[in-house]
C-alpha positions in Angstrom: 12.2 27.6 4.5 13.6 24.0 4.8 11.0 21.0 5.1 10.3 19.9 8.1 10.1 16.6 8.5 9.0 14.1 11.5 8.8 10.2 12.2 6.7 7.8 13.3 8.1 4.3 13.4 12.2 3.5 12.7 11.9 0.4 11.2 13.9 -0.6 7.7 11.0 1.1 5.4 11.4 4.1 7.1 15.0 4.0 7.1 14.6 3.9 3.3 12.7 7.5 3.3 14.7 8.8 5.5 17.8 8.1 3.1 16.5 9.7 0.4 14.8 12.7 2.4 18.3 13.2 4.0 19.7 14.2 0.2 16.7 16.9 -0.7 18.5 19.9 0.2 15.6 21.9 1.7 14.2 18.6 3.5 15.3 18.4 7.4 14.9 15.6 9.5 13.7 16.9 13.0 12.0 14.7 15.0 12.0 10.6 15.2 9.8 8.4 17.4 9.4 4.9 18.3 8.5 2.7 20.9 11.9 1.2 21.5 13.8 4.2 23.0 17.0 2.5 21.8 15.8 2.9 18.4 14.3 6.1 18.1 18.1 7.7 19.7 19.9 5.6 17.6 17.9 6.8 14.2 18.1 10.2 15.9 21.3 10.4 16.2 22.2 9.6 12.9 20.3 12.7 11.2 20.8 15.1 14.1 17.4 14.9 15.2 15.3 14.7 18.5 14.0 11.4 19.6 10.8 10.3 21.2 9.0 7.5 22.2 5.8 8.8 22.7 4.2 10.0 19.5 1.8 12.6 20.5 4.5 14.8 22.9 6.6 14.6 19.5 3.6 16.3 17.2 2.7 18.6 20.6 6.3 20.1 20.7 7.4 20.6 16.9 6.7 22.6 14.1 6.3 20.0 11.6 5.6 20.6 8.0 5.1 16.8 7.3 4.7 13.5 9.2 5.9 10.2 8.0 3.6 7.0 9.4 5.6 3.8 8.9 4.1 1.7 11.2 2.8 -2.2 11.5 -0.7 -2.7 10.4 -2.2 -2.6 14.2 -0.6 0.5 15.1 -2.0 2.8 13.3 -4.1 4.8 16.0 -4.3 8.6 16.4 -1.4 9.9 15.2 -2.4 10.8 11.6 -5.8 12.6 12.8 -3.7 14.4 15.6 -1.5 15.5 12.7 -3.8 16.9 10.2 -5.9 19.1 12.4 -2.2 20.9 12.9 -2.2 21.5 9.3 0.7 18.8 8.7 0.9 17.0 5.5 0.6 13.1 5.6 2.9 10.1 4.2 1.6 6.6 5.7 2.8 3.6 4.5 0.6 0.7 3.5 -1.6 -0.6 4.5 -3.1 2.3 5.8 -4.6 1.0 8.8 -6.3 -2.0 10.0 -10.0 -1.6 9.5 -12.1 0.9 7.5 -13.9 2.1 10.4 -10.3 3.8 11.3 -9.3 4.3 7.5 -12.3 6.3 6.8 -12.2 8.4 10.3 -8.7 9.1 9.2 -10.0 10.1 5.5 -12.7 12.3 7.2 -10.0 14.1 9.1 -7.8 14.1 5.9 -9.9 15.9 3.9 -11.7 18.6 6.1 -7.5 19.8 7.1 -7.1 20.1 3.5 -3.4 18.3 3.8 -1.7 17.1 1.2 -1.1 13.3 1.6 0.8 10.1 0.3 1.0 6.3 0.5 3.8 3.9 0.2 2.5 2.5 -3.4 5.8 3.3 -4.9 5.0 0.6 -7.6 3.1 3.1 -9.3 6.0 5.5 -10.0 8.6 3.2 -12.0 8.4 3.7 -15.4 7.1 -0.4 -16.4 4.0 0.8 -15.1 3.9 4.2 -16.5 3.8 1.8 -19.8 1.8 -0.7 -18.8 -0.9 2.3 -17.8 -0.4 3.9 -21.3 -0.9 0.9 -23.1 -4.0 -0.4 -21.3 -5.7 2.9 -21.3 -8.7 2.9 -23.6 -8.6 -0.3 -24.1 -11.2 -2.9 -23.5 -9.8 -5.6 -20.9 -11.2 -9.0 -20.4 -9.5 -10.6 -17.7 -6.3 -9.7 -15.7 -4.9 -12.7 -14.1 -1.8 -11.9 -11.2 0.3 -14.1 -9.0 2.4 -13.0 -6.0 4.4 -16.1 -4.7 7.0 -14.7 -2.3 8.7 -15.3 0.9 7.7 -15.3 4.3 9.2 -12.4 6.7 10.6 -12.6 9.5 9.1 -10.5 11.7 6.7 -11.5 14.2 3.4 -9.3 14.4 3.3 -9.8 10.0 2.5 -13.5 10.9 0.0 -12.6 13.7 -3.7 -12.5 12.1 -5.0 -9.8 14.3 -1.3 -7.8 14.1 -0.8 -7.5 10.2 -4.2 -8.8 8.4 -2.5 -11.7 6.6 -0.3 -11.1 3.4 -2.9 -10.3 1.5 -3.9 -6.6 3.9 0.2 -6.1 4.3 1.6 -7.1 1.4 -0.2 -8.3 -1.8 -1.8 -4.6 -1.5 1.1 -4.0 -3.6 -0.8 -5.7 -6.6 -4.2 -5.0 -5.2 -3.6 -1.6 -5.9 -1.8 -2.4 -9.1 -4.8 -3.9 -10.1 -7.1 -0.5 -9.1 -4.6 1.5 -11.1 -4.2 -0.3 -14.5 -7.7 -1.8 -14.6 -10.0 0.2 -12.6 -11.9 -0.3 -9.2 -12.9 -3.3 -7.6 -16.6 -3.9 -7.4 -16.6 -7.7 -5.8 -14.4 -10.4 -4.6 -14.7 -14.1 -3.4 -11.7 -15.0 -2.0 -10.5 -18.8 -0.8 -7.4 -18.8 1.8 -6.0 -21.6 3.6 -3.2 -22.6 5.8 -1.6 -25.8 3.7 2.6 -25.4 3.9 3.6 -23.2 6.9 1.6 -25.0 9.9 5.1 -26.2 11.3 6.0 -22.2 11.9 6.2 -21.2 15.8 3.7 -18.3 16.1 1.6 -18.4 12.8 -1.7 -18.2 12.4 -2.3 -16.9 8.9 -3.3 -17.8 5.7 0.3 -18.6 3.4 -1.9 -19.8 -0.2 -4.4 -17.3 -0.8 -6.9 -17.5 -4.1 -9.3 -14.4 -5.0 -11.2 -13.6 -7.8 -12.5 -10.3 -8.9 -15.1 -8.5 -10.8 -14.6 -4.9 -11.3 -16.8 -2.1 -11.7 -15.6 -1.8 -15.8 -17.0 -5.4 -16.1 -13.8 -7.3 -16.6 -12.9 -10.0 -14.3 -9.6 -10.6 -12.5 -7.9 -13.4 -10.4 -5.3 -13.3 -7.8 -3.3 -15.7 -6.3 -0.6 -14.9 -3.6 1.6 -16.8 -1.3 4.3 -16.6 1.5 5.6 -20.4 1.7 8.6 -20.1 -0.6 10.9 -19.5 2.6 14.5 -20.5 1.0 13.4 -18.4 -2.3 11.9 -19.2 -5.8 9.3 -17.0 -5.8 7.8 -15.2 -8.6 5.3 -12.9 -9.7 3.3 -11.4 -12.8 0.5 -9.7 -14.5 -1.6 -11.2 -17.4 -4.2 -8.5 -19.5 -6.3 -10.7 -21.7 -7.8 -8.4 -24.9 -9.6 -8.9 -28.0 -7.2 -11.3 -30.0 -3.7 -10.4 -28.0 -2.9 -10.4 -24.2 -0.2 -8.6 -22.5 2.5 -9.8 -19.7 3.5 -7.1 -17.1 6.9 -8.5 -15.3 9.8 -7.2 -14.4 11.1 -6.2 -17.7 7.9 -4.2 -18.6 5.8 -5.0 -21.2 5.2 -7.8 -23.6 2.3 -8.4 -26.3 1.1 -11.5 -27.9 1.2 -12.1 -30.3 3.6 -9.7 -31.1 2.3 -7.8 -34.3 -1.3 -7.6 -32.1 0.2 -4.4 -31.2 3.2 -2.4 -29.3 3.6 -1.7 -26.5 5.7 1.2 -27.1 8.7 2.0 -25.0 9.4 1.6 -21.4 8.7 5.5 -19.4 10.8 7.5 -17.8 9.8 6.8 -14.0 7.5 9.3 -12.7 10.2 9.9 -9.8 10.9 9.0 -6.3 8.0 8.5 -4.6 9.4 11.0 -1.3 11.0 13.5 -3.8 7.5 13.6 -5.7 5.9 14.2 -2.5 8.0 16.9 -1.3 8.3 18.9 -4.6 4.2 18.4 -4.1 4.7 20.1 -0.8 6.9 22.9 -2.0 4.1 23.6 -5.1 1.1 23.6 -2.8 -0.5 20.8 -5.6 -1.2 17.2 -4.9 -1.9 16.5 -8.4 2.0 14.9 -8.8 1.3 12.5 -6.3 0.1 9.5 -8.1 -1.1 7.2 -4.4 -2.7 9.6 -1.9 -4.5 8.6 0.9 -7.9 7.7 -0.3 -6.0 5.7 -2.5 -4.5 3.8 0.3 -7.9 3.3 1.6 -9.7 1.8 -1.6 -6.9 -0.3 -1.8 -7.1 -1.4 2.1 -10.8 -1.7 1.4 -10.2 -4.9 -1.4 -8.0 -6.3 0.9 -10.6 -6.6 3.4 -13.5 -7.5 1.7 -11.1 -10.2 0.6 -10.1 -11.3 3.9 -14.1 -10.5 4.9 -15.2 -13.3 1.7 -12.4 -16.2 2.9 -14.5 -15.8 6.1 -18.1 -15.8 5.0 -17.8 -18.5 1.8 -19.5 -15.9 -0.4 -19.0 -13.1 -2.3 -18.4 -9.7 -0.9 -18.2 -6.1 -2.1 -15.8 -3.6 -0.9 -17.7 -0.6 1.5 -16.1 2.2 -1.0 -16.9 0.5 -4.2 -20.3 1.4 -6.6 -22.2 -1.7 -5.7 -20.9 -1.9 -1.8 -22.2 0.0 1.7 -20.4 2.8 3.1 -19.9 2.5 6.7 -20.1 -1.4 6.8 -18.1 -3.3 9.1 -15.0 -4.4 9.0 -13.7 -7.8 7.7 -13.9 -10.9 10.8 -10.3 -11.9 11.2 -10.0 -14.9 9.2 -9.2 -18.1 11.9 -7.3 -20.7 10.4 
């Protein structure tokens, strides 16, 4: 029996499942909404599927086997909850909502349907991190040091405060949860943004230079730095591991050790696979143990982002809500007010 899959949100990440889905031979595309009715027949049409704009008549009137959440940052409301009690399996991109209060009642839901579940942190799968993972495992790290210095997008809500959460809750996550995955979790942050470049952009009101530093639960420290101002390109990013007498650069390339008879970093992995084929062969097996990024995942690395976003506010050191030193149930981050 084919899978069968369903849509919420048409926008150019989902596009990019829905490609790959569409070549999985027992994968059908049934069902795509959005809220522009132009776009959700459009999409629709293109995979022979029905359209909706209203999400909830969509998960009321078909047999879904899996939903796909690829939404903006504010919009995540009920749809995910309304799935899981009908037993349907769960793909959200990131961030996985916008505060913990609805990441966690989302979690709740999550795990008392017993769904399988996955998050957009395709980062994980490529085989420069499969190395970087089994190099660094076992071994004692220091300090991890990362940048992120990147464009700005175009799109509207992502540079709306109280619509996206700043770069650092949409974007950066990508190296948040890096950071969670290579090094371990996050046990404190004290994070210092500010708006210095982009103040001459109609319709901003985020951070675009963001500085954080962590401590995590292993006792190594870590800094972050991240940035949206380079808008005609010339950004750049990378991953530092400082280790007794040697340090290691994670880039694009994989990995590198200094000096280099400190050690090696042995070869490059085989990627772990396509994130949406590794989450269907996941569905076919019944076993979520393929799936590298699964919901809480997605929350604990939301939850950095906040506290982040939460320290830039209050001046001081905070602790994410999920972490061993922090308080379940606390409340979300302020907005941070430039």
């Amino acid at each position: 029996m084919a899978i069968q899959i369903g849509f919420i949100g048409a926008g150019g990440r989902a596009r990019s499942h829905m490609r790959v889905l569409q070549a999985i031979e027992d994968v059908d595309i049934v069902a795509i909404c959005d809220v522009r009715s132009e776009t959700a027949e459009q999409v629709a049409g293109e995979y022979g599927a029905r359209a909706y704009t209203d999400h909830r008549k969509m998960l009321d009137r078909e047999s879904l086997s899996v939903l796909y959440v690829c939404v903006p940052t504010f919009a995540h409301t009920d749809a995910e909850i309304l799935a899981v009690r009908k037993g349907v399996h769960l793909f959200v991109e990131k961030p996985v909502a916008p505060t913990m209060e609805k990441a966690l009642e989302i979690l709740e839901a999550v795990r008392e349907a017993g769904v399988l579940t996955c998050v957009g942190y395709q980062l994980r799968y490529s085989g420069i991190v499969q190395q970087a993972k089994a190099f660094l495992e076992g071994r004692k790290i220091g300090m991890a040091a990362v940048h992120r210095w990147g464009g700005l997008p175009g799109t509207p809500w992502w540079r709306a405060m109280a619509q996206s959460g700043g770069q650092i809750v949409e974007q950066t996550t990508h190296q948040v949860d890096l950071l969670r995955f290579l090094v371990g979790e996050v046990a404190e942050v004290h994070a210092y943004y500010a708006l210095r470049t982009l103040d001459d952009e109609e319709g901003l009101d985020i951070p675009d230079v963001h500085s954080i530093n962590l401590k995590f639960e292993t006792g190594a420290i870590g800094s972050l730095t991240s940035t949206c101002t380079f808008r005609n390109g010339g950004g750049t990013g990378l991953m530092s591991f400082v280790m007794k007498d040697m340090r290691a650069e994670f880039g694009a390339e994989g990995l590198v050790v200094y000096p280099e008879f400190a050690a090696d970093p042995g070869p490059v992995h085989p990627d772990a696979g396509d994130i949406d084929e590794v989450f269907m062969d996941a569905i076919r097996k019944g076993d979520g143990s393929v799936v590298l990024s699964d919901y809480e995942d997605g929350v604990r690395s939301l939850d950095v982002t906040l506290a982040a976003n939460r320290s830039a506010v209050s001046g001081r050191p905070e602790a994410p809500c999920l972490s061993g030193t922090g308080a379940a149930g606390r409340e979300p981050a302020a907005r941070f007010r430039v």
